[in-house]
N, C-alpha and C positions, 0 to 999 in steps of 0.2 A: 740264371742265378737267382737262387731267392734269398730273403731278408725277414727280418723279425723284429717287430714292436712290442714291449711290454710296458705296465705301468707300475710308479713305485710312488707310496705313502711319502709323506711330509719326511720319518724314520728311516725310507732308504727299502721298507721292504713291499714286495710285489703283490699289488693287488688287483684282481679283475682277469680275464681272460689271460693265460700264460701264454706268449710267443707268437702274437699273430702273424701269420708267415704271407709274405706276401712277393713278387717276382718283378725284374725292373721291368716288364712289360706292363703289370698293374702301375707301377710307379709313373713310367712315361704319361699312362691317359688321368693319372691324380694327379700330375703335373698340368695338361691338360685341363683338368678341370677346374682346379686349385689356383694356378699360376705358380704353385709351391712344389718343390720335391719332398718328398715323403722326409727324408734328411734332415730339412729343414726344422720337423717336428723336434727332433731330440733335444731334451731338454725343453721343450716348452709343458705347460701345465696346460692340462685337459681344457680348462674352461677357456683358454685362449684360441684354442685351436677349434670346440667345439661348432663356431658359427659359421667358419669355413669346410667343414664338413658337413654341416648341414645341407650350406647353398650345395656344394657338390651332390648330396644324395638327390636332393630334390630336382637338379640341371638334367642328371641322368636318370632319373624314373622318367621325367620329361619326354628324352629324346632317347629311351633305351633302345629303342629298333632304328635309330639313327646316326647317334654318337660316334665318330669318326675321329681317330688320332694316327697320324700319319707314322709314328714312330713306335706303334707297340702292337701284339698279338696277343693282348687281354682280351679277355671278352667282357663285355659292358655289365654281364651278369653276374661275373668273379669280381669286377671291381666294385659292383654295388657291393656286393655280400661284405667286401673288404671294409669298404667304408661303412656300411651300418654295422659290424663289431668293433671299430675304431670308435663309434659317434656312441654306440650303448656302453662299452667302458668308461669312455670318457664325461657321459652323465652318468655313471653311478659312484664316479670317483674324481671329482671336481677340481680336486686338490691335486692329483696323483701327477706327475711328470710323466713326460713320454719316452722312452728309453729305444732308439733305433739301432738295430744292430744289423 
C-alpha cells in the first residue's frame, strides 16, 4: 500500500514537492529509524520535524549497506531518497505543515 505527504503554507495552499508517495514498508524502517511513524508527522510543521530527519539521513548514509528492520522490504536506498525529499521541502518551507495522507 502506498501513502502521500504534502505541504501546505501558513494559507492552506501546497507548497514544495506535490505527493511524496511513500509505501508502509518505507514507513516500518522511518519508524525504525525515527522511533516515529510517518503518521505521526501530519499536522506538524516542517521545522519541528526537520531534526529528526536529519539524524535519520545521516544514521542511514552511515549504515546504508547494513541497516536492518525486521518488519519492512524497503530498501535503505528508497528510504534515503524518501527522506532527503521530505528534509529538502521541509528546509525550503519552514513554516509549511506536513499533510499525510
Amino acid at each position: 500500500m502506498t501513502y502521500d505527504i504534502s505541504f501546505k503554507d501558513k494559507n492552506g495552499n501546497y507548497v514544495g514537492d506535490d505527493w511524496i508517495s511513500y509505501t508502509s514498508s518505507t514507513g516500518n524502517k522511518v519508524k525504525a529509524l525515527t522511533g516515529y511513524y510517518i503518521s505521526n508527522w501530519n499536522g506538524e510543521r516542517c521545522e519541528n520535524v526537520a531534526c529528526c530527519l536529519l539524524r535519520a539521513i545521516n544514521t542511514l548514509k552511515r549504515r546504508i549497506d547494513s541497516f536492518f528492520c525486521a518488519e519492512d522490504t524497503a530498501s535503505n536506498e528508497d528510504t534515503l531518497a524518501f527522506l532527503e525529499k521530505v528534509y529538502d521541502n521541509c528546509k525550503r518551507y519552514p513554516d509549511a505543515a506536513i499533510e499525510v495522507i
